[in-house]
N, C-alpha and C positions, 0 to 999 in steps of 0.2 A: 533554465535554472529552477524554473516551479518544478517543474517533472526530476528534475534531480532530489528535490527538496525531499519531494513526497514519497519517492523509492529509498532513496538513502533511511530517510527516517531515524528511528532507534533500533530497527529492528537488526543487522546486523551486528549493534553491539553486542546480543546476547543470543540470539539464534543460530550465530556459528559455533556456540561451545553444544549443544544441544545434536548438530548437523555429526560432530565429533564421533560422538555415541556409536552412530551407524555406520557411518563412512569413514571412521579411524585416521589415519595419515592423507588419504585420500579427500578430504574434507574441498580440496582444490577441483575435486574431480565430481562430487555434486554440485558445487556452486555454478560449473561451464553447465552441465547438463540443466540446471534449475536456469542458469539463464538463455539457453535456448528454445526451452518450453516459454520461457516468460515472452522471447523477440520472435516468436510464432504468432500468439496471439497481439503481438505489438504490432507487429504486418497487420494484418486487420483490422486494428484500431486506426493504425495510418492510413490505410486505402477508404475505409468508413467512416473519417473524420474530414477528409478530403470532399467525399461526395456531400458530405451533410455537417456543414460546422454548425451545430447545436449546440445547445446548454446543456437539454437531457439526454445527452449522446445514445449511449446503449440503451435507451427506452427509446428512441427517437429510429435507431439502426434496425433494432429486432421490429417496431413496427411498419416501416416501410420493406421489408423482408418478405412480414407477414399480416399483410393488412387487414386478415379475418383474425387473426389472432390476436385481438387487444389485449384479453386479460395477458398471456404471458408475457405482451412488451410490457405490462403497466408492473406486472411482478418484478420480472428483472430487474427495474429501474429501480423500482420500492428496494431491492436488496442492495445496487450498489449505492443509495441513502442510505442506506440502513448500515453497510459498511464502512464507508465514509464517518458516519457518524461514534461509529462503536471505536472506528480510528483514530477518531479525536478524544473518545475517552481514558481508551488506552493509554495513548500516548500522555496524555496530561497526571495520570497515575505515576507511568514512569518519571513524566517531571515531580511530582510531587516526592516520591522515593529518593532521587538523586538529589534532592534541595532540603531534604530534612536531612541525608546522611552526611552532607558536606555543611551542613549548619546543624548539629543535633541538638541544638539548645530551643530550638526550635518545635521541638516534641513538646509543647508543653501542655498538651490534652492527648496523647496519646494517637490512637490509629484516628481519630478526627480529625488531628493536624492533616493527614493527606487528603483526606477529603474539602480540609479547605481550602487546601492551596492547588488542589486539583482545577476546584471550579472558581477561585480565581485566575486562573490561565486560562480556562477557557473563556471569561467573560474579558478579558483584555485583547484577548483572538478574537474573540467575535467582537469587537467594540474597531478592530486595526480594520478585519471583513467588513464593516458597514460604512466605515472611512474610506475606502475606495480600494478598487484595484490596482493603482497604477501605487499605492502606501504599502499594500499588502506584496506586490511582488516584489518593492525595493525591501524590505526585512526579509523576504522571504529570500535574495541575492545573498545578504549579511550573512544570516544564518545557515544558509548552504554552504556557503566558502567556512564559514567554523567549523560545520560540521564535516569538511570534506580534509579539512587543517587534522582534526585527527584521527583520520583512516589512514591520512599521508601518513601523518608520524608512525604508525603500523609497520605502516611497509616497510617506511627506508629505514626503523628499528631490526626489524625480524630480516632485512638484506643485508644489514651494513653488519651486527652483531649476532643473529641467530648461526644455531647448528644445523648443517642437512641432516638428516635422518637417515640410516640407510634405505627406510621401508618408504621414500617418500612417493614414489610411483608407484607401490605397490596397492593389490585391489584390498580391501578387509575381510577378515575373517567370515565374512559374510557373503563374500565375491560381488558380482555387480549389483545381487539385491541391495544389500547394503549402501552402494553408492546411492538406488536409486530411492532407497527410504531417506537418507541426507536428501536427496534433492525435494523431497515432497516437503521438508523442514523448512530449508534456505531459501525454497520458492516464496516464500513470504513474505522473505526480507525485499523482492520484485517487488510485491504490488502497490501498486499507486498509481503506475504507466494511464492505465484505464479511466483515473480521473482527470486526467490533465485535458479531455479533450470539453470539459465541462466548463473552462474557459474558454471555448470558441467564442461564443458572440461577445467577447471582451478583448476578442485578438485583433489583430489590422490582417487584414489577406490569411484571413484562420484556412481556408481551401489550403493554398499552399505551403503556409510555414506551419502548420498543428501536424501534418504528418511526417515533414522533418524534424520537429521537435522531438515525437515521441521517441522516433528510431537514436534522434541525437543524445535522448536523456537514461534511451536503455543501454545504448553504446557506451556510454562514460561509466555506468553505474556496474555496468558487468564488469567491464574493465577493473575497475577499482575493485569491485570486490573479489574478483581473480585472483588481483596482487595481495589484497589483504588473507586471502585463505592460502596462499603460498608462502606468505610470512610467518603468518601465527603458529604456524608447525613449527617453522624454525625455532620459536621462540617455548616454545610449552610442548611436552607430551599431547598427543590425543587425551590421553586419561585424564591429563591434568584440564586443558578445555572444558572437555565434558564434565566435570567434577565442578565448574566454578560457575557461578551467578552471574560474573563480570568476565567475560572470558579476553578479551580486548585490553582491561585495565588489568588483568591479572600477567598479562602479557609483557605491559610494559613496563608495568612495575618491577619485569625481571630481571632489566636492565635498566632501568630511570631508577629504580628504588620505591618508598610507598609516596611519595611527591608525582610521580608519575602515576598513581592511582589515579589520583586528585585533579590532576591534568584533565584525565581522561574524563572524569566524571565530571566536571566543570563543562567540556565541552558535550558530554551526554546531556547537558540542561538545552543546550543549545539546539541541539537535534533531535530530542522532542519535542523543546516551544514550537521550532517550524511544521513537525508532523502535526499539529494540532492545528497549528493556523493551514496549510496546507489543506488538511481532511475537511478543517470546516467550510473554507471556499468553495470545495466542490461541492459537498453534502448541501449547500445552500445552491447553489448553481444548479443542480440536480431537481431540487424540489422546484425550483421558479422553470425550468424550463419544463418540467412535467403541469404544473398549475397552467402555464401558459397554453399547454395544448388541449388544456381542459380537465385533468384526468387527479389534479387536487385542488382544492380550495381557491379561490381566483385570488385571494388575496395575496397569497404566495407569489404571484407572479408581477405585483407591484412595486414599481421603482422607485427610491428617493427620490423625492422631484433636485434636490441640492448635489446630493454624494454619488448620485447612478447608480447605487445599488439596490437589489431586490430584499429590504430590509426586514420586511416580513419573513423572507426565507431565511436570511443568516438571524435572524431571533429563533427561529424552529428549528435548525442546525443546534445551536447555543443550548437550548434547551434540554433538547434529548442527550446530547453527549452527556451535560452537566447532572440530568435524570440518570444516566446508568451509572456516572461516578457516585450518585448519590444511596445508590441500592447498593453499589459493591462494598460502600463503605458500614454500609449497613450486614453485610452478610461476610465479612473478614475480607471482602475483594475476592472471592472466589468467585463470585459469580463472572467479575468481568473478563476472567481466562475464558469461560463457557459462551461467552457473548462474543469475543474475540472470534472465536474460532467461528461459533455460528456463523460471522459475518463473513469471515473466511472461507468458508463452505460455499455458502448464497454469490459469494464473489466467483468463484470455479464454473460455478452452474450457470451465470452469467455468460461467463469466458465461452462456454460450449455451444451457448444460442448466437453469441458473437459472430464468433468464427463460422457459424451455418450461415449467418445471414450473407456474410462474404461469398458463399457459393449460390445462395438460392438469386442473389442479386447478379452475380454474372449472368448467371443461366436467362435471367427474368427481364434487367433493368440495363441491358446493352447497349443505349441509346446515352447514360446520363454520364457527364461528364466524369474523370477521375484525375485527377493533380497526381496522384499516386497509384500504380497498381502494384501489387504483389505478383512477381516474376514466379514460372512454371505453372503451367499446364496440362493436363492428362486431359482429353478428349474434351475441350475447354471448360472443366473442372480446374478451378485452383486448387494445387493440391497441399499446399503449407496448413492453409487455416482448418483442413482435414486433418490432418496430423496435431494438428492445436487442440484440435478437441477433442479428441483420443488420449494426447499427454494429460490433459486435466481430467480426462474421465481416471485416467491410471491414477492422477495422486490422489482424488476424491478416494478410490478403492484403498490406496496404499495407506491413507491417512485418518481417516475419518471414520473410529468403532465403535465411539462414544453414542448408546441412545441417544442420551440427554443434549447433545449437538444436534442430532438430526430432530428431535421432538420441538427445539425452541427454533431451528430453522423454519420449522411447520407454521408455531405460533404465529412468529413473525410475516410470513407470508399472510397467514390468516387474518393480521392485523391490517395491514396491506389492502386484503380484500376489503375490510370496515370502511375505510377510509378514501378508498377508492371514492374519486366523483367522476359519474360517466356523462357525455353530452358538454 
């Protein structure tokens, strides 16, 4: 259910009208292809979350991979904090949008009101985070099943009352490129998979159930969102998707009426409180298990002696998210689309050291246990997590033209380096 929480998210509410664009009627046909890239590198995660139930997973994967190469485990990991935490900003944006449009009386200082109501969300997230694990994943159960209540109503809308289309299998005007720029989009609305394994040392028997988990959470999420981009045609034009901010509410409003806007949007609150509290448990899990191996601050890595959790981390979680809602609001929130994606990027680049560590560890580390392996072999090469990082090398290329992405990826990294503690 966390791992549903944190892929589901908000991101499908509005990234399928976006997918539209490029992949036209076909929109069903980037979302398979983005979640096969996405259950590539989920194989990875499972076989590497198996061998090493960690807190700092992917810092923790790439440096037993590469044990001469600390800086780039300590980089990776700096990135998927860094992303984690820009997810928590995000998202609490989006809350802040959907709770002044469904209260507009609420405006009452103008673009500040979302900045305050951003980062009170996330200091109630991070207050639920230092309350315990076992608080945080019952809410984080609540708000999955709300947020999964209306993708349902999606569906069985756009099966029980939409129209087929004639062009619905057909490819777009664009022929497969096209699909495959939708899937560099929708890929997005995937990520999360990769944190969940950040509650390992919080799991009972994390070896064996964190890599069923992940396959369990990417299974249900592809699912559902299959059904949901099968629908949405039914229900709307491509043109019209594409065209709309809401593309989901805009959807069902075409058969509920503007009451079903409302619906939707109601439950859109729901589906970013969880991505926020979701981003921040890992981004806090992330930093305490990197602190613990030495490579941040040692404080980081210190538990409630009462609550069991690493409370110094989910304060520096709470922090930084509530610092970049705090700049965005200061520069109209454009900055936080540029931060988004930044972390979006640093998360790919991630994904590609992953997935190598999965083979340089076969080759290398043949003796240590696996709960899970990833099936097929080429000359005992596995060859999925090969193919995993090839599909992200493609959408990095397909997606990502912006300087200004890659120059604040740098930053970030750079900053990474500062903070770095070695020894």
């Amino acid at each position: 259910m966390f791992g549903i929480g944190l892929i589901l998210g908000a991101g499908i509410y509005v990234v399928i009208g976006r997918t539209a664009l490029y992949a036209e009627n076909s929109v069903w046909l980037s979302v398979a292809v983005a979640g096969l890239i996405a259950f590539m590198t989920g194989l990875s995660y499972a076989e590497l979350s198996g061998m090493y139930p960690k807190a700092s997973s992917s810092y923790y994967y790439i440096k037993e991979a590469m044990p001469h190469r600390g800086m780039i485990a300590f980089l990776v990991g700096w990135m998927i904090f860094f992303e984690a935490a820009s997810g928590a900003a995000t998202a609490a944006v989006g809350f802040a949008y959907y709770f002044t449009e469904l209260f507009p009386y609420l405006k009452f200082i103008g673009r500040a009101s979302t900045v305050i109501f951003s980062i009170m969300l996330i200091v109630i997230m991070s207050i639920v985070n230092w309350w315990g694990i076992k608080e945080s994943s019952a809410l984080n159960v609540i708000f999955t099943l709300v947020e999964l209540s209306g993708l349902i109503l999606v569906i069985l809308i756009g099966f029980l009352y939409g129209t087929l289309s004639p062009n619905y299998f057909s490819l777009p005007s664009k022929g497969f490129l096209g699909v495959l720029q939708g899937s560099a989009l929708i890929f997005f609305a995937y990520v999360g998979f990769e944190l969940m394994a950040t509650t390992s040392e919080e799991t009972l028997k994390a070896s064996v159930v964190m890599p069923k988990a992940i396959l369990a959470a990417l299974l249900v999420c592809s699912s559902v969102y299959l059904l949901v981009s099968l629908a949405v045609v039914r229900l709307l034009s491509w043109e019209e998707l594409a065209l709309s901010g809401a593309p989901l509410a805009a959807a069902v409003e075409r058969i509920m009426g503007s009451w079903g806007w409302y619906v939707l949007a109601l439950i859109a609150l729901f589906a970013t409180s969880n991505t926020v509290l979701g981003f921040l448990v890992s981004s806090s899990r992330m930093a305490y298990g990197m602190a613990a191996d030495g490579m941040l601050h040692s404080k980081l890595s210190r538990v409630h002696y009462k609550r069991g959790t690493p409370h110094y981390a989910v304060a520096a979680a709470g922090f930084v998210s509530a610092f970049e809602v705090a700049v965005a609001g200061l520069t109209n929130m454009q900055i936080i689309d540029i931060v988004a994606k930044s972390s979006n990027l640093g998360c790919l680049i991630a994904f590609i050291f992953v997935n190598s560590s999965v083979v340089i560890l076969r080759l290398r580390e043949k003796s240590v246990k696996r709960p899970f392996k990833i099936p097929g072999e080429f000359f005992k090469v596995p060859i999925i997590p090969l193919l995993g990082s090839i599909m992200c090398f493609i959408i990095i290329v397909l997606t990502f033209h912006e300087p200004v992405v890659w120059f604040i990826t740098l930053v970030v990294l750079m900053l990474g380096m500062v903070f770095r503690r070695v020894g």
